[in-house]
PDB file with SEQRES, HELIX, SHEET and CRYST1 records, atoms N, CA, C and O in Angstrom:
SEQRES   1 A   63  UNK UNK UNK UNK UNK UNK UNK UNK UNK UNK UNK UNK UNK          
SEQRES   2 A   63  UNK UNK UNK UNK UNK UNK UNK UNK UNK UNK UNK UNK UNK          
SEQRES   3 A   63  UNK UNK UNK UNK UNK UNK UNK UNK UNK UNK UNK UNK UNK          
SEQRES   4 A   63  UNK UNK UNK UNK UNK UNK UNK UNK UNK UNK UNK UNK UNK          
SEQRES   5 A   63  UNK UNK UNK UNK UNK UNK UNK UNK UNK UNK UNK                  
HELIX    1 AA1 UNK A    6  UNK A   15  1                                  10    
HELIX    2 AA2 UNK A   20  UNK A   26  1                                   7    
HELIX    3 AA3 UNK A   32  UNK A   38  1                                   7    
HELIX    4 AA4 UNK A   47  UNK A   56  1                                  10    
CRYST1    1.000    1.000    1.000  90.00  90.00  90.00 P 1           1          
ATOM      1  N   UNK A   1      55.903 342.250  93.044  1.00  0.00           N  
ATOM      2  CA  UNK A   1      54.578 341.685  93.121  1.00  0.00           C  
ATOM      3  C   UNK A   1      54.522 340.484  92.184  1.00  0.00           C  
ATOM      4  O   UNK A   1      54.820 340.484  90.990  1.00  0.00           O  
ATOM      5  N   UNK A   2      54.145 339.588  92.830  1.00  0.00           N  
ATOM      6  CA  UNK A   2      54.219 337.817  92.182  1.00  0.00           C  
ATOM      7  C   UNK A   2      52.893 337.788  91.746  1.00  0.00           C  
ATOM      8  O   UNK A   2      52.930 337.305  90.615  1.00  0.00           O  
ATOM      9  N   UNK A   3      51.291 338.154  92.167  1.00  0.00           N  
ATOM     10  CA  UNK A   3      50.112 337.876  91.605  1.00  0.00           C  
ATOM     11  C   UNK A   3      49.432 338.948  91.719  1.00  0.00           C  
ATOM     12  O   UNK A   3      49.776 339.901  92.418  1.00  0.00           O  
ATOM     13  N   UNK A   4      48.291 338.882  90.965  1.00  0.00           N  
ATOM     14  CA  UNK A   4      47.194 340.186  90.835  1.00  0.00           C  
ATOM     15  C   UNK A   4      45.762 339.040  90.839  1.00  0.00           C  
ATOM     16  O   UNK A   4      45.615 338.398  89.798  1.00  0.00           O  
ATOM     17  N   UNK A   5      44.966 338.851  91.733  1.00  0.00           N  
ATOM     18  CA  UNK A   5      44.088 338.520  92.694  1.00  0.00           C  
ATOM     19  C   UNK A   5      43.028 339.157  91.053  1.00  0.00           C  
ATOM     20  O   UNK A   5      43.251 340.093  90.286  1.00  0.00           O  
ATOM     21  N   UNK A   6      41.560 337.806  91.099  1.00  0.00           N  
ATOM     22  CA  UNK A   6      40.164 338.392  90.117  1.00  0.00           C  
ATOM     23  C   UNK A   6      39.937 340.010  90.710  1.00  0.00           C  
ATOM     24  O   UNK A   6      39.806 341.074  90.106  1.00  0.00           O  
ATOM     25  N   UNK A   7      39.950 339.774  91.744  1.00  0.00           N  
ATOM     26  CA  UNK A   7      39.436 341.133  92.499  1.00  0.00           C  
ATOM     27  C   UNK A   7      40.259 342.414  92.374  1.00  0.00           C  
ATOM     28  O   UNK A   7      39.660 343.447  92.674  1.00  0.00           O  
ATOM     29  N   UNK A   8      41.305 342.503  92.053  1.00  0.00           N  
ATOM     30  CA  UNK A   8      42.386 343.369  91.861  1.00  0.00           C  
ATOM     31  C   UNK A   8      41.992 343.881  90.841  1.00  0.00           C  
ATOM     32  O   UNK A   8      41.661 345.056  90.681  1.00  0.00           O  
ATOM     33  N   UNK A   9      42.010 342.404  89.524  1.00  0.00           N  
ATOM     34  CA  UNK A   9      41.578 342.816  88.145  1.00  0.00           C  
ATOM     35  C   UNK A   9      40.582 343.758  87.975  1.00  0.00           C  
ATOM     36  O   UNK A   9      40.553 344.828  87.366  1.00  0.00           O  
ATOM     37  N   UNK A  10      39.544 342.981  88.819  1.00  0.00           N  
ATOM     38  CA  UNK A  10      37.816 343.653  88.187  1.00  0.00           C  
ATOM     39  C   UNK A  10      37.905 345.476  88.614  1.00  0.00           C  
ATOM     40  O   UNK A  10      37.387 346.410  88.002  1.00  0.00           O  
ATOM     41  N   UNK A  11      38.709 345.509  89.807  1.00  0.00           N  
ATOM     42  CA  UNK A  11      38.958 346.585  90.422  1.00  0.00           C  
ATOM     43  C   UNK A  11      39.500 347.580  89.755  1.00  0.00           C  
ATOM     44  O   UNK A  11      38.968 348.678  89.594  1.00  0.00           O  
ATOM     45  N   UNK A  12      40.757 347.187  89.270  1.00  0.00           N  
ATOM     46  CA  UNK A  12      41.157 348.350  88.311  1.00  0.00           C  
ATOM     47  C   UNK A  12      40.609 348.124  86.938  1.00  0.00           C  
ATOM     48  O   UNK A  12      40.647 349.037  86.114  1.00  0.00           O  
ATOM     49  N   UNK A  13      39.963 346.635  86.571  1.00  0.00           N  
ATOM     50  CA  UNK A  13      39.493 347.554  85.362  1.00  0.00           C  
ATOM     51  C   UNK A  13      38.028 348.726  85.268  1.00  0.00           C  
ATOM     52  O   UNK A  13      37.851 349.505  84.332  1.00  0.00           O  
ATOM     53  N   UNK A  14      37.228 348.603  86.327  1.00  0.00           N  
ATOM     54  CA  UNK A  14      36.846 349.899  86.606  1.00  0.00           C  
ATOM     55  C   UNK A  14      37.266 351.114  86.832  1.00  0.00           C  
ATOM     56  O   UNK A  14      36.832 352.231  86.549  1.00  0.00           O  
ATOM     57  N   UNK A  15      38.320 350.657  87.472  1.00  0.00           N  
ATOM     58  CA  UNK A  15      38.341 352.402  88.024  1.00  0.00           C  
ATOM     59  C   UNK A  15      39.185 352.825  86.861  1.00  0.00           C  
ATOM     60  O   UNK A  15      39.324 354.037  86.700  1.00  0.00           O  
ATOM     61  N   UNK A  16      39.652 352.163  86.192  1.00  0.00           N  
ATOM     62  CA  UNK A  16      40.375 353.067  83.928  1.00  0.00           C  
ATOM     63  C   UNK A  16      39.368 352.347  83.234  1.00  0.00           C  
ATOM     64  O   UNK A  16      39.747 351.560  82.367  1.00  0.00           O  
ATOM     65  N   UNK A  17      37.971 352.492  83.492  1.00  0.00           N  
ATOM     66  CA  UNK A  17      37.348 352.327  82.605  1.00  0.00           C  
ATOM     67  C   UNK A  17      37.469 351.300  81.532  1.00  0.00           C  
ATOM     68  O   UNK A  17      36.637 351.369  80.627  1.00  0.00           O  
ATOM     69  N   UNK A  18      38.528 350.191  81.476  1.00  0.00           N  
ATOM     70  CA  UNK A  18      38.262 349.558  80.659  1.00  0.00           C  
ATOM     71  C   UNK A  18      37.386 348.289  80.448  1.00  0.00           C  
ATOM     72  O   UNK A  18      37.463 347.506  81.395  1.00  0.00           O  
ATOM     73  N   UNK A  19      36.792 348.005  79.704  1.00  0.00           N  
ATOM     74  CA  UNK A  19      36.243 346.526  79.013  1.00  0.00           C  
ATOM     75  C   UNK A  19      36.900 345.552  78.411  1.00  0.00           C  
ATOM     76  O   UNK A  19      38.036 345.754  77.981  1.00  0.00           O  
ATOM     77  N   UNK A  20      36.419 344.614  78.318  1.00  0.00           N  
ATOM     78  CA  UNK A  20      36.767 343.339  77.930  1.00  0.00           C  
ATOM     79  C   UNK A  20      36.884 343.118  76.702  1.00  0.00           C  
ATOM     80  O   UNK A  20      37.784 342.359  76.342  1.00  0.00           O  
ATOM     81  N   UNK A  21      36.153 343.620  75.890  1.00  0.00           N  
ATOM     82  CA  UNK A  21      36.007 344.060  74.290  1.00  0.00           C  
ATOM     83  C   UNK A  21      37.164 345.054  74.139  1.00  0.00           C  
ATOM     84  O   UNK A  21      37.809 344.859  73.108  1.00  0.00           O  
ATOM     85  N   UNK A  22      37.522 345.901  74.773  1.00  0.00           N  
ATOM     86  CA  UNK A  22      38.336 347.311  74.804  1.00  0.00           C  
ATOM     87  C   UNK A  22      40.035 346.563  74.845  1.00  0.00           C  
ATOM     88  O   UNK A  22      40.904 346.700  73.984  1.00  0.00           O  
ATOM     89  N   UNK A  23      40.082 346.105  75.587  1.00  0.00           N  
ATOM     90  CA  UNK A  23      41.524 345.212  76.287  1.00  0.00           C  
ATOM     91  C   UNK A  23      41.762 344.312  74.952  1.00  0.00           C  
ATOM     92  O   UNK A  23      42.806 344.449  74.313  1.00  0.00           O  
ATOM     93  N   UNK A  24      40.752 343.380  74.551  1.00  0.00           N  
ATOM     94  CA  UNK A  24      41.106 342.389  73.846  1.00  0.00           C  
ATOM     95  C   UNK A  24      41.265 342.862  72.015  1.00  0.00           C  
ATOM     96  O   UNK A  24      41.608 342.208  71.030  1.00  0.00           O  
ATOM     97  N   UNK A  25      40.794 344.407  72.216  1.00  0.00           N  
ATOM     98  CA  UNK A  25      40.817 344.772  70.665  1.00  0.00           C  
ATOM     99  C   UNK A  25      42.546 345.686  70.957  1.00  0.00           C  
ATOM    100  O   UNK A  25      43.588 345.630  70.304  1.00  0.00           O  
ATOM    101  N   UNK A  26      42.239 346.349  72.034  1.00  0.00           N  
ATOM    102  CA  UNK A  26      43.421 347.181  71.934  1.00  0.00           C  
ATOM    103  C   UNK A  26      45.165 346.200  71.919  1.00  0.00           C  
ATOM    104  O   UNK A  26      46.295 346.558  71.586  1.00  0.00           O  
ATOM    105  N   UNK A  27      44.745 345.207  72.323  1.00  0.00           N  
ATOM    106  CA  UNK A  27      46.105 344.603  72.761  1.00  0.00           C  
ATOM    107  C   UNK A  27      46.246 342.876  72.502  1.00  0.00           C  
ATOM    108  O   UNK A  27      46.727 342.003  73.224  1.00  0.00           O  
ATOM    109  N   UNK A  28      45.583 342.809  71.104  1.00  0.00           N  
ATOM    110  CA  UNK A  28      45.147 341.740  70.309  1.00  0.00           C  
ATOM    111  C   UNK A  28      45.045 340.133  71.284  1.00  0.00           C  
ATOM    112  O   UNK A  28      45.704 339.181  70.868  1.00  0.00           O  
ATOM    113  N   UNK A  29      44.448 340.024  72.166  1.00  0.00           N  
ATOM    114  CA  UNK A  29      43.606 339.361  73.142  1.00  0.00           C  
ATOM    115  C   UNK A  29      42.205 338.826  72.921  1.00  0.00           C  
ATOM    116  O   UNK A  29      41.260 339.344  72.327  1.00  0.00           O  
ATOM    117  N   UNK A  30      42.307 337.600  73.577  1.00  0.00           N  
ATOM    118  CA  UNK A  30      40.936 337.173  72.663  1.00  0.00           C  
ATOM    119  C   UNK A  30      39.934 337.600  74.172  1.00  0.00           C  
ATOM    120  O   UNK A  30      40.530 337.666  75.247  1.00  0.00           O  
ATOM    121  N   UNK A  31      39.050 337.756  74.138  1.00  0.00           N  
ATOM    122  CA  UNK A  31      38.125 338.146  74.725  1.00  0.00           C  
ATOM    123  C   UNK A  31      37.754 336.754  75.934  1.00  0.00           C  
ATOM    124  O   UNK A  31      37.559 337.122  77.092  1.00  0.00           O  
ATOM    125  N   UNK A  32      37.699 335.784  75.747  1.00  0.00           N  
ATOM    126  CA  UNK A  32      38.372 334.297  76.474  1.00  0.00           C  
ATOM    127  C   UNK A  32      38.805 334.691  77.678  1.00  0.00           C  
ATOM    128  O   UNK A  32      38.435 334.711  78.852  1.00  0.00           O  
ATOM    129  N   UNK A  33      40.059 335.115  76.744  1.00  0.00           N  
ATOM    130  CA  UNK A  33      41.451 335.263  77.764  1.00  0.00           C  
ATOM    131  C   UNK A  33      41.223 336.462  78.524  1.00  0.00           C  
ATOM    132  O   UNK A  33      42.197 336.646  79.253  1.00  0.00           O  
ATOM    133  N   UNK A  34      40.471 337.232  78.645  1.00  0.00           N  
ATOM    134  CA  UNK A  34      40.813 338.566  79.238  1.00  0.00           C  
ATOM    135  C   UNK A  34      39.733 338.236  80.227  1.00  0.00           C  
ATOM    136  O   UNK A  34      40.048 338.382  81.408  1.00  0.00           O  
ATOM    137  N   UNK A  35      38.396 337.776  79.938  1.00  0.00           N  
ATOM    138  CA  UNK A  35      37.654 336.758  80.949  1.00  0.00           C  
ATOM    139  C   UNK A  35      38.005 335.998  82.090  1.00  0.00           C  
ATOM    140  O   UNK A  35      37.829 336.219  83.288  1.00  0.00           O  
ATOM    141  N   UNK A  36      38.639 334.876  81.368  1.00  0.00           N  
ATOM    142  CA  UNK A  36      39.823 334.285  82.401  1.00  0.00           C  
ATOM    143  C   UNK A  36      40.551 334.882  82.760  1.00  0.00           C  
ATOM    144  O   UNK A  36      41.328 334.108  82.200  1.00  0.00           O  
ATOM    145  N   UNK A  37      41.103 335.501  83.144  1.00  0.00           N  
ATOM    146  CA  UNK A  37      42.197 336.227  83.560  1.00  0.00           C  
ATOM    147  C   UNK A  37      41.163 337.430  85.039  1.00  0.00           C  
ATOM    148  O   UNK A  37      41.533 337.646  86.193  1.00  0.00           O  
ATOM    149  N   UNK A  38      39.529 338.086  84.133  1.00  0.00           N  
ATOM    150  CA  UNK A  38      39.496 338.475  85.198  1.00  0.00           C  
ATOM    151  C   UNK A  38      38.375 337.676  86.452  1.00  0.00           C  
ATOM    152  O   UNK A  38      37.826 338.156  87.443  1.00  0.00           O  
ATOM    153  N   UNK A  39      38.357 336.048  85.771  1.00  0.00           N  
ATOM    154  CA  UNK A  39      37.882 335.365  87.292  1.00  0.00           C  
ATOM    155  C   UNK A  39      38.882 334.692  87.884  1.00  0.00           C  
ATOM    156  O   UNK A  39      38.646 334.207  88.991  1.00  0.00           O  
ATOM    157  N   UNK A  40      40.069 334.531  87.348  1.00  0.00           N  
ATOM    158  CA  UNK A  40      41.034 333.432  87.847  1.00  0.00           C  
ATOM    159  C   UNK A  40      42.593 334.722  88.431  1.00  0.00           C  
ATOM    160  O   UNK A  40      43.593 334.547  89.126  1.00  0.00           O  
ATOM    161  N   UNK A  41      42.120 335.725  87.809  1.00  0.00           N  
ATOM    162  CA  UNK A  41      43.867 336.651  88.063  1.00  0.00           C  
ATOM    163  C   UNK A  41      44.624 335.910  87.476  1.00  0.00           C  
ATOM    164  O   UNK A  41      44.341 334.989  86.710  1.00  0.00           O  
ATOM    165  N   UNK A  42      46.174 336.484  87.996  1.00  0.00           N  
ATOM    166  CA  UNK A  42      47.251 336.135  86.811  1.00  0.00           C  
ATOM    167  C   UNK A  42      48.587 336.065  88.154  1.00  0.00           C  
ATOM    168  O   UNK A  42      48.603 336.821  89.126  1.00  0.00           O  
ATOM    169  N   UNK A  43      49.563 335.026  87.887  1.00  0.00           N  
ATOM    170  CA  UNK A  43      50.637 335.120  88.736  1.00  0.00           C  
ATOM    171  C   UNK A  43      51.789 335.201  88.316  1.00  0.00           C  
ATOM    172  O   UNK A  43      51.634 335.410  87.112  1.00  0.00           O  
ATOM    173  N   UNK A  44      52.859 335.173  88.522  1.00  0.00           N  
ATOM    174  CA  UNK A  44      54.377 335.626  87.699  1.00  0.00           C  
ATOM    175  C   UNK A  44      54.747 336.752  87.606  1.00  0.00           C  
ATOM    176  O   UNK A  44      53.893 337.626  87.455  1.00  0.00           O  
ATOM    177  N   UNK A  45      55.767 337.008  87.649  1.00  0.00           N  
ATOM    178  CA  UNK A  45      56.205 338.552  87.649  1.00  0.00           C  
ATOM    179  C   UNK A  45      55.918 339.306  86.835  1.00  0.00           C  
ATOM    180  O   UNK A  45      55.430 340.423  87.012  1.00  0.00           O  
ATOM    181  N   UNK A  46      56.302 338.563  85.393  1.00  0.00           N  
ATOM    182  CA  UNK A  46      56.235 338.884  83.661  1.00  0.00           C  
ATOM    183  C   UNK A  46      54.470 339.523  83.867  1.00  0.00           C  
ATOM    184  O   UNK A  46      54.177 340.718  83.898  1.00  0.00           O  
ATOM    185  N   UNK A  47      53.567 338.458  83.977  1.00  0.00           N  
ATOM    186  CA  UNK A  47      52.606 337.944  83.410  1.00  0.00           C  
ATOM    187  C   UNK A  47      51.985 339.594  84.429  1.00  0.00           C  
ATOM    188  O   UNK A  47      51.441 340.533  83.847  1.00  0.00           O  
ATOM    189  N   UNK A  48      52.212 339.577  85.757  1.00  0.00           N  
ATOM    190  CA  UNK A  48      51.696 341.118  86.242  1.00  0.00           C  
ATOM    191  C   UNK A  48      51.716 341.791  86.094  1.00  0.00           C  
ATOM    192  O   UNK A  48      50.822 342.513  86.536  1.00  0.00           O  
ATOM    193  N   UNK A  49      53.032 342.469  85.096  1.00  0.00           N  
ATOM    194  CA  UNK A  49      53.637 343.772  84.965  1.00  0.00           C  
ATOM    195  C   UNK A  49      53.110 344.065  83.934  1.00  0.00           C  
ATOM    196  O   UNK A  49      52.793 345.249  83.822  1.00  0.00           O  
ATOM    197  N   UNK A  50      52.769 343.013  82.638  1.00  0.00           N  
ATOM    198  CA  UNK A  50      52.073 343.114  81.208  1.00  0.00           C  
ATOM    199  C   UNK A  50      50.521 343.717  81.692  1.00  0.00           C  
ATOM    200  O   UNK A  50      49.976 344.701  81.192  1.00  0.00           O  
ATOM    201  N   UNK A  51      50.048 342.983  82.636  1.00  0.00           N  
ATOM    202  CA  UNK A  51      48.490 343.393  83.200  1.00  0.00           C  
ATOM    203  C   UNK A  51      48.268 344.296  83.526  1.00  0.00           C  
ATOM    204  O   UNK A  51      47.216 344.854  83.216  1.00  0.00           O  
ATOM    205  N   UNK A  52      49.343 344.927  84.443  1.00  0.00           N  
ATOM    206  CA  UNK A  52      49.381 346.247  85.113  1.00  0.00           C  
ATOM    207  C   UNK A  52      49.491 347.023  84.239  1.00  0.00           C  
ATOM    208  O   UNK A  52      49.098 348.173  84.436  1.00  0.00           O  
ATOM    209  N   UNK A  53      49.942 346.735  83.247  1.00  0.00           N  
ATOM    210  CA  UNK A  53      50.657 347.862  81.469  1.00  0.00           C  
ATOM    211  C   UNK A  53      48.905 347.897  81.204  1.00  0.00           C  
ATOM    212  O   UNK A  53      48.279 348.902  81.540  1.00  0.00           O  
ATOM    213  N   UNK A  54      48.202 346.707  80.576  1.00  0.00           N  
ATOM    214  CA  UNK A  54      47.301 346.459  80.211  1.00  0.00           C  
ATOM    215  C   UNK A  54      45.718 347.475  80.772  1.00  0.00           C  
ATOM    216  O   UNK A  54      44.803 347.989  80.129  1.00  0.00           O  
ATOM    217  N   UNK A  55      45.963 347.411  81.929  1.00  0.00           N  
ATOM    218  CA  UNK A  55      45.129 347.928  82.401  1.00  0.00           C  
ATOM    219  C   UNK A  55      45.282 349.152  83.426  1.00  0.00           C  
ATOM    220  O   UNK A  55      44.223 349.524  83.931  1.00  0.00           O  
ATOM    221  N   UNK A  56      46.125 349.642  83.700  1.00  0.00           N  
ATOM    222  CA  UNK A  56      46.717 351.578  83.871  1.00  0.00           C  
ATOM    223  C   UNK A  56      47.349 352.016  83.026  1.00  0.00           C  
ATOM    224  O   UNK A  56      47.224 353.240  83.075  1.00  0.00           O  
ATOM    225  N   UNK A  57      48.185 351.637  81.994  1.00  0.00           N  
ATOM    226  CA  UNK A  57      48.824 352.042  81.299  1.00  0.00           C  
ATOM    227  C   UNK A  57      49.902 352.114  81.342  1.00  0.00           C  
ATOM    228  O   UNK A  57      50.544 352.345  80.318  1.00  0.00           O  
ATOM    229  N   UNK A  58      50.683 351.888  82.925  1.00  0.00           N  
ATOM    230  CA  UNK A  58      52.430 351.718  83.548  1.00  0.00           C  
ATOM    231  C   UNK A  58      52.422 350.798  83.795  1.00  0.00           C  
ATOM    232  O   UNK A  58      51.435 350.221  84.252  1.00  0.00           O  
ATOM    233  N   UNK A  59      53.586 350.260  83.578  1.00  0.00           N  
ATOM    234  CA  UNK A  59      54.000 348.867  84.149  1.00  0.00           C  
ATOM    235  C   UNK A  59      54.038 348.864  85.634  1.00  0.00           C  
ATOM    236  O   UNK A  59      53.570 347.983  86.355  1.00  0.00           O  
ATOM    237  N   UNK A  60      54.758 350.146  86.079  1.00  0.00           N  
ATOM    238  CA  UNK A  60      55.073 350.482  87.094  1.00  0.00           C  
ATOM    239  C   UNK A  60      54.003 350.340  88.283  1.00  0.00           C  
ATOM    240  O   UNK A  60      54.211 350.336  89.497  1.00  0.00           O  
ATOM    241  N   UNK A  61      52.926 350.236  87.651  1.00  0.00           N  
ATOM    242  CA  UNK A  61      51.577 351.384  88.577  1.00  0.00           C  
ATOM    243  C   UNK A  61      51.791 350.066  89.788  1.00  0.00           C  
ATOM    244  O   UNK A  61      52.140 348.963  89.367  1.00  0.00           O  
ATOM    245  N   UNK A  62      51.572 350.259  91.191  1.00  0.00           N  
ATOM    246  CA  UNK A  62      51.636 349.332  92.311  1.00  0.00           C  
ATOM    247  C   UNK A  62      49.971 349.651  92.606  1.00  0.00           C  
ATOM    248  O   UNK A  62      49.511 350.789  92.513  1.00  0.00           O  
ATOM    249  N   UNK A  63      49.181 348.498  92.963  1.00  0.00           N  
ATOM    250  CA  UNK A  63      47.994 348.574  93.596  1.00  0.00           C  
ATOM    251  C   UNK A  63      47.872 349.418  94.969  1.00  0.00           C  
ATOM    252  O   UNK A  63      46.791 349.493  95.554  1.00  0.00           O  
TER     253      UNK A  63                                                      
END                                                                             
């Protein structure tokens, strides 16, 4: 998987409960960036697998 789509983002960060405040304290992120990231998404292999970590907790997890 090459990108993770705003909508992907906003998606799972509901359904694990996380926030924007929550993400950017737990995983020293500025609150900005975790914003951007969930109106614009994120593309690159690296940059998905960190997100996917970020927000299920596996790198692994596939949408």
């Amino acid at each position: 998987m090459n990108t993770l789509s705003a909508q992907t983002i906003q998606h799972l960060m509901r359904k694990h409960h996380k926030t924007i405040r929550g993400i950017a304290e737990e995983w020293n992120l500025t609150m900005k960036r975790v914003r951007q990231v969930r109106t614009q998404g994120v593309s690159g292999e690296h940059y998905v697998m960190d997100w996917l970590e970020i927000l299920t907790g596996d790198p692994r997890h596939m949408v």
